[in-house]
N, CA, C and O atoms as a GROMACS GRO file, in nm:
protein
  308
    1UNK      N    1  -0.511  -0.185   2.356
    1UNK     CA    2  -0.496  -0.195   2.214
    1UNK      C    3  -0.635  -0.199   2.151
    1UNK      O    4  -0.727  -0.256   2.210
    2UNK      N    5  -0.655  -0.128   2.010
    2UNK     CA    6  -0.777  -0.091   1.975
    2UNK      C    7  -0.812  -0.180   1.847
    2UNK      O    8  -0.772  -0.142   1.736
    3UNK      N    9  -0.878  -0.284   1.858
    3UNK     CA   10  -0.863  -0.379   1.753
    3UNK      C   11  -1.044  -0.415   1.713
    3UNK      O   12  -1.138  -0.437   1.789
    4UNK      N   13  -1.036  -0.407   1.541
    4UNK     CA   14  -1.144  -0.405   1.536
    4UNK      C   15  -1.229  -0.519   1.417
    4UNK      O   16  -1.195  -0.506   1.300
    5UNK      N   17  -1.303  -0.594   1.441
    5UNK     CA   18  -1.372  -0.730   1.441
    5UNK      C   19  -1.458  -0.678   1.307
    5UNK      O   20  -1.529  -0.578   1.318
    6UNK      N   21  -1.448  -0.752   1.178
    6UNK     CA   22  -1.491  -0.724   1.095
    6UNK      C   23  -1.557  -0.887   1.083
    6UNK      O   24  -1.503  -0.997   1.089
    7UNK      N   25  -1.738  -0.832   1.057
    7UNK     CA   26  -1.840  -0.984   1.114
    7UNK      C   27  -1.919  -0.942   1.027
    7UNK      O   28  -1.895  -0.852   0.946
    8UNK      N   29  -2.051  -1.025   1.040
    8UNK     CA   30  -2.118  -1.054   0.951
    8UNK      C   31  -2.251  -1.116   1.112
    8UNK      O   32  -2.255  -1.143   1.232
    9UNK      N   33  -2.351  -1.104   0.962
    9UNK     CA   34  -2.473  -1.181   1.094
    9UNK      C   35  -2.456  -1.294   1.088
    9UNK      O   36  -2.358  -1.344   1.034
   10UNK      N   37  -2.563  -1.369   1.151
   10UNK     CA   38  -2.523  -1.530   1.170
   10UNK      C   39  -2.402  -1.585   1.172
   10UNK      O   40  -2.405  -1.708   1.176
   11UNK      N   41  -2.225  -1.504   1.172
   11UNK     CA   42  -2.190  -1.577   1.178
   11UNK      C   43  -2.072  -1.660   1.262
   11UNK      O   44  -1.990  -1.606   1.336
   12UNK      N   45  -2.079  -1.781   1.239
   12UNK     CA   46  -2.035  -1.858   1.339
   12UNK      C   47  -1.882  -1.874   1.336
   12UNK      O   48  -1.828  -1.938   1.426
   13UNK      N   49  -1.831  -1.834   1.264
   13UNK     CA   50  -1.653  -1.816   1.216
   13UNK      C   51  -1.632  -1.673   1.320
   13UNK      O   52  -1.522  -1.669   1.375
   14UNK      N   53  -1.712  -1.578   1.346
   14UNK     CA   54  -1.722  -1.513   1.371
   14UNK      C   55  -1.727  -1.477   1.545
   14UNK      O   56  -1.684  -1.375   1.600
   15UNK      N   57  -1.785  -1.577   1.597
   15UNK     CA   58  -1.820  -1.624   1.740
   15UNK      C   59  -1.671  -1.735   1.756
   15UNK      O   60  -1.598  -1.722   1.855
   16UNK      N   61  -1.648  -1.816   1.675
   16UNK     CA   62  -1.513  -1.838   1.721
   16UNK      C   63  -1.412  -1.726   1.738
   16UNK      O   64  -1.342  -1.718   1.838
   17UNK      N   65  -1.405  -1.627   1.622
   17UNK     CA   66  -1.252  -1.538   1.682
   17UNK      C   67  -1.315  -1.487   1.809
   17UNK      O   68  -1.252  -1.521   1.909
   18UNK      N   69  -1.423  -1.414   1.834
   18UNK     CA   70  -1.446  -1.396   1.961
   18UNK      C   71  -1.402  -1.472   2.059
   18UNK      O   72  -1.342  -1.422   2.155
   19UNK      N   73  -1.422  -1.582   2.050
   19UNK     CA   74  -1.379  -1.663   2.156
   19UNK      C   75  -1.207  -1.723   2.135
   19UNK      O   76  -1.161  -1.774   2.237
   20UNK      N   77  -1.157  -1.721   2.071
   20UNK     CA   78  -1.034  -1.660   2.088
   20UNK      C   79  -0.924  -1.584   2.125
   20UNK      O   80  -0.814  -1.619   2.168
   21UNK      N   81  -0.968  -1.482   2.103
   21UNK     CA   82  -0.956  -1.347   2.150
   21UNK      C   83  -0.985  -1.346   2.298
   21UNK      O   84  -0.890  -1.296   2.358
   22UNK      N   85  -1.099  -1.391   2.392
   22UNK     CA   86  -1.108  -1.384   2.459
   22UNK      C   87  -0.987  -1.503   2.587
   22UNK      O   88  -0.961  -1.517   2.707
   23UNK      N   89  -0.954  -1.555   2.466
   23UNK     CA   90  -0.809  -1.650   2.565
   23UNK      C   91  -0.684  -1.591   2.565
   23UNK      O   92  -0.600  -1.609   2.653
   24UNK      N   93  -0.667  -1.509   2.456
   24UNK     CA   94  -0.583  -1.496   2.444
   24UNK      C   95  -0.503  -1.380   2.553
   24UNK      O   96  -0.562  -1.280   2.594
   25UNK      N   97  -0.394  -1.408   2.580
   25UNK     CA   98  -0.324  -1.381   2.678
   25UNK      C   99  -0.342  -1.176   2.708
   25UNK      O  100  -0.330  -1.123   2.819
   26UNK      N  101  -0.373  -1.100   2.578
   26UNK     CA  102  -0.362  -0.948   2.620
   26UNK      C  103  -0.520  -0.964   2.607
   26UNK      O  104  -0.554  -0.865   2.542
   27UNK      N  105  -0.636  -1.039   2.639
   27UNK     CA  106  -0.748  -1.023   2.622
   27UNK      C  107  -0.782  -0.857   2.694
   27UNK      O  108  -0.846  -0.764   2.646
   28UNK      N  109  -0.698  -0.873   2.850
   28UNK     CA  110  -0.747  -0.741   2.919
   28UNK      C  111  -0.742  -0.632   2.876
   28UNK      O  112  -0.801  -0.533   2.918
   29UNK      N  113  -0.642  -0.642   2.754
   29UNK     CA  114  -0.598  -0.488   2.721
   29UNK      C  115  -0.640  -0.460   2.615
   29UNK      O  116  -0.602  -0.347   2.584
   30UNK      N  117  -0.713  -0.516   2.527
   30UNK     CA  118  -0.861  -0.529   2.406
   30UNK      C  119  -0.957  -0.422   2.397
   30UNK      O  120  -1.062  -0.440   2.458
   31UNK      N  121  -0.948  -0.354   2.357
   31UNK     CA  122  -1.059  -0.267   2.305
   31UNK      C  123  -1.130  -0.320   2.161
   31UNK      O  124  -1.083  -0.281   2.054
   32UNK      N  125  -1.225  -0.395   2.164
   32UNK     CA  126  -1.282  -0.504   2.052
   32UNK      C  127  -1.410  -0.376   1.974
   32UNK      O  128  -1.499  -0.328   2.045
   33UNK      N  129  -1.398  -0.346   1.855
   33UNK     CA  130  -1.512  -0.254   1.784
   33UNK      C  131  -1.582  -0.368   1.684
   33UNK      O  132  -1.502  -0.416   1.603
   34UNK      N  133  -1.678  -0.405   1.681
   34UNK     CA  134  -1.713  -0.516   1.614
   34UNK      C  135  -1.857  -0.412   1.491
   34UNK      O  136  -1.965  -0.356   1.505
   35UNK      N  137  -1.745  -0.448   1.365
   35UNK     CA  138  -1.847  -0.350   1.264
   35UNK      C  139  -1.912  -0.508   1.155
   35UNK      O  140  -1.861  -0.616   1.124
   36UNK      N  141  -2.019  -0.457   1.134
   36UNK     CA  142  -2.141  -0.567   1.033
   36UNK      C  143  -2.095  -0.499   0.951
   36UNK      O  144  -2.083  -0.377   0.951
   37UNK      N  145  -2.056  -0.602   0.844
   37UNK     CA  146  -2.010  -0.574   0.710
   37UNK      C  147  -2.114  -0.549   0.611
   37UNK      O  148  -2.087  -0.513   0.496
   38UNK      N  149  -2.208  -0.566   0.646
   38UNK     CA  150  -2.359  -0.558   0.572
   38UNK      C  151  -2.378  -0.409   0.631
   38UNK      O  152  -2.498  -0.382   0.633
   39UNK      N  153  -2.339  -0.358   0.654
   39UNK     CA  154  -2.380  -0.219   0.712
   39UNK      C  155  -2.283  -0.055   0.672
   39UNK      O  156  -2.313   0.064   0.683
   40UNK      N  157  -2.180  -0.116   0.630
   40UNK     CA  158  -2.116  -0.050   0.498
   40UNK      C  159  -2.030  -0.112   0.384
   40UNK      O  160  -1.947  -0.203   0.391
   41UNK      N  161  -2.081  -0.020   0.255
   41UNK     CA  162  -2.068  -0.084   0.155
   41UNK      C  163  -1.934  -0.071   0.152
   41UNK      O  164  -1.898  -0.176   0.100
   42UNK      N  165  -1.844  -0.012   0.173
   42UNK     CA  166  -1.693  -0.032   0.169
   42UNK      C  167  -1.637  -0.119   0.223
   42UNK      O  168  -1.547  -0.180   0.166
   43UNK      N  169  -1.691  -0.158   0.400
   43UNK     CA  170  -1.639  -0.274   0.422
   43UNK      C  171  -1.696  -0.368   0.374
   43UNK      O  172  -1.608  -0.454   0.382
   44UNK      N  173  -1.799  -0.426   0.318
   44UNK     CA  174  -1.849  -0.568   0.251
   44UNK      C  175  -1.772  -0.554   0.130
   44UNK      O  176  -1.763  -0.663   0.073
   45UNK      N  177  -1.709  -0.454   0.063
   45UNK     CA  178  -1.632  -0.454  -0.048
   45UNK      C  179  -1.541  -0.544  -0.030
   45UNK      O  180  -1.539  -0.658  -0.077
   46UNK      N  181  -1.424  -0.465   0.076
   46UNK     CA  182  -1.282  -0.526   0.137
   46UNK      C  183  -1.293  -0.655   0.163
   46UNK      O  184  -1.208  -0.735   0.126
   47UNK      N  185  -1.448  -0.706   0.261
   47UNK     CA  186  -1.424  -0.810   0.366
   47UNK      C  187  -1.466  -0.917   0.340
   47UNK      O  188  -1.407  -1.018   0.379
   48UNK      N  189  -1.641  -0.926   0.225
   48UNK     CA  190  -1.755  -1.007   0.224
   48UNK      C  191  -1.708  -1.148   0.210
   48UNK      O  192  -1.792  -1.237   0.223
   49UNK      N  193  -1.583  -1.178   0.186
   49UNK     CA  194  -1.539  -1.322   0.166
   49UNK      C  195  -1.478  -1.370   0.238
   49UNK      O  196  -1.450  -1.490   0.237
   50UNK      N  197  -1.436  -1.274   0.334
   50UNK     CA  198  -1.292  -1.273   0.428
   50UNK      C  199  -1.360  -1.299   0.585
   50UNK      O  200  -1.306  -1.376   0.664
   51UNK      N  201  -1.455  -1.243   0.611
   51UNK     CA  202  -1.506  -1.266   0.753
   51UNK      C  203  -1.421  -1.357   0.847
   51UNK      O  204  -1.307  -1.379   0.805
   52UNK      N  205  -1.444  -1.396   0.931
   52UNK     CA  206  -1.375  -1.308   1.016
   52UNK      C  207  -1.278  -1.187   0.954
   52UNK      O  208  -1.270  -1.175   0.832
   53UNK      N  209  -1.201  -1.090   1.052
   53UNK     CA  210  -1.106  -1.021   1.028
   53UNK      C  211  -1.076  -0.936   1.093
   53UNK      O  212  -1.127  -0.827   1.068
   54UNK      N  213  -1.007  -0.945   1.172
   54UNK     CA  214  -0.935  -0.846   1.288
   54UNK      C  215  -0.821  -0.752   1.201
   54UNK      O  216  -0.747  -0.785   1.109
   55UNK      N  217  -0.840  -0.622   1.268
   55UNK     CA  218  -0.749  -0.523   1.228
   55UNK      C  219  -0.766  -0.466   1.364
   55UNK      O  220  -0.865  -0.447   1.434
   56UNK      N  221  -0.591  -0.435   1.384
   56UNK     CA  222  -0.531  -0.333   1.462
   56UNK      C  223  -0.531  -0.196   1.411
   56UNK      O  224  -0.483  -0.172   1.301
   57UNK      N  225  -0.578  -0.110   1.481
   57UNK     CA  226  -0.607   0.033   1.520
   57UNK      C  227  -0.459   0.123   1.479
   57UNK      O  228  -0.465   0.226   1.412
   58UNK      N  229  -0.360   0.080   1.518
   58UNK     CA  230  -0.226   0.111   1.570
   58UNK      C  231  -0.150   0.129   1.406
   58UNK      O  232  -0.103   0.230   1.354
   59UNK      N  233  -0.160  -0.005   1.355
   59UNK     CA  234  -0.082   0.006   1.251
   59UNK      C  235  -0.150  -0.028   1.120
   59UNK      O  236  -0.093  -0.019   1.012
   60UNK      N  237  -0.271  -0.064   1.136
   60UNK     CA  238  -0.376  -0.118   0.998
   60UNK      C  239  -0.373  -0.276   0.979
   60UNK      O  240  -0.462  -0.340   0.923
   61UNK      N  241  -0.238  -0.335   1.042
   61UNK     CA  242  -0.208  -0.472   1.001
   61UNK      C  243  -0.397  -0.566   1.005
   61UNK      O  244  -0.493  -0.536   1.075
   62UNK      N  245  -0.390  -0.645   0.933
   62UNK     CA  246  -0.532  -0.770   0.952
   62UNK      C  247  -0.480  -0.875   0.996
   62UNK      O  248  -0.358  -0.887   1.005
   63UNK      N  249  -0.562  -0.966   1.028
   63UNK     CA  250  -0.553  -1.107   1.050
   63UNK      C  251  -0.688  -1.170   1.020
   63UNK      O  252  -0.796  -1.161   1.079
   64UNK      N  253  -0.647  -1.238   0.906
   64UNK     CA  254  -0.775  -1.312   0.850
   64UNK      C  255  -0.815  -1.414   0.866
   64UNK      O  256  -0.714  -1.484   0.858
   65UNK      N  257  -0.946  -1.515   0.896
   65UNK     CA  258  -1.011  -1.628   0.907
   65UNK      C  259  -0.923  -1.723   0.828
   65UNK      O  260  -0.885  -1.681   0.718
   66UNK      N  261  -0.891  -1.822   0.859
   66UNK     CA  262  -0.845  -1.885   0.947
   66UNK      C  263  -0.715  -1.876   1.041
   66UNK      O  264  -0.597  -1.853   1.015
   67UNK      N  265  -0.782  -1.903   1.162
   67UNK     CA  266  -0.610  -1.825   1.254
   67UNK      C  267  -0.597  -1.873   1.390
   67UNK      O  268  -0.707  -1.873   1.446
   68UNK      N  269  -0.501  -1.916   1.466
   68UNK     CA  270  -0.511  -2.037   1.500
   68UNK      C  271  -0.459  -1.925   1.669
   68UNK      O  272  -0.399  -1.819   1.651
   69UNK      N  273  -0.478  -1.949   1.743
   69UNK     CA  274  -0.415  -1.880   1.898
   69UNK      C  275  -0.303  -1.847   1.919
   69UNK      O  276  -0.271  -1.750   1.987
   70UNK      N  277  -0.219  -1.932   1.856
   70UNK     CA  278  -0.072  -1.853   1.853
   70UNK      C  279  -0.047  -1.763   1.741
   70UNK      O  280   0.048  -1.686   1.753
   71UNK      N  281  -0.126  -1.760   1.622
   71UNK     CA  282  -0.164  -1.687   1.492
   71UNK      C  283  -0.195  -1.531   1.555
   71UNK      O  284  -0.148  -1.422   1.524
   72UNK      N  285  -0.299  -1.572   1.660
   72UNK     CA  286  -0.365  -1.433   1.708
   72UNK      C  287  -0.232  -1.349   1.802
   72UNK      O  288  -0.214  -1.234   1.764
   73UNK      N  289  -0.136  -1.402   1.926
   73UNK     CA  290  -0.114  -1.406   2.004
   73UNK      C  291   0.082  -1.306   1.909
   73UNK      O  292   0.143  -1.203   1.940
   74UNK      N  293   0.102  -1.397   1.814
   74UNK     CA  294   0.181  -1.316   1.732
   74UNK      C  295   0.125  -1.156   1.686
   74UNK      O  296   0.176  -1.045   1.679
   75UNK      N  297   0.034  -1.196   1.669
   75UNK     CA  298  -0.064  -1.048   1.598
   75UNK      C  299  -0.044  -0.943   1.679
   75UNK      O  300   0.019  -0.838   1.663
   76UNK      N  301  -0.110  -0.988   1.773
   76UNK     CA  302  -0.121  -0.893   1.904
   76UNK      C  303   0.010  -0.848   1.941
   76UNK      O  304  -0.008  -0.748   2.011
   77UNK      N  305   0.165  -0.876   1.926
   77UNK     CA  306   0.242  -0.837   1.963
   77UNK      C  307   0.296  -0.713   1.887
   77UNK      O  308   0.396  -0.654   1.928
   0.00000   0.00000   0.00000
């Protein structure tokens, strides 16, 4: 699954979903694209408040900061 990590520098909201993600039960099957929102102006449009923010590849769905392991683990299904 092709899911992709919408971050920011420094930040630390940011290093948690990582580490989330990395428990979470389809971790193996993760294809993680991690884009700096400072690096296009469309995504700092969408995101600059929102950081974290995972989006699936598949269907567009997000999952936004704050989100808890079973939050993620629903997502992923």
């Amino acid at each position: 699954m092709n899911i992709a990590l919408f971050t920011g520098p420094q930040c630390s909201l940011c290093d948690d979903a990582k580490a989330l993600l990395s428990q979470s039960s389809k971790a193996s099957s993760i294809t993680l694209t991690e884009y700096n929102i400072r690096e296009n102006p469309e995504h700092y449009h969408l995101y600059a408040v929102r950081i974290p923010v995972l989006k699936r590849e598949d269907n567009n769905a997000e999952l936004g900061w704050p989100f808890s392991l079973q939050d993620l683990e629903l997502f992923l299904q």
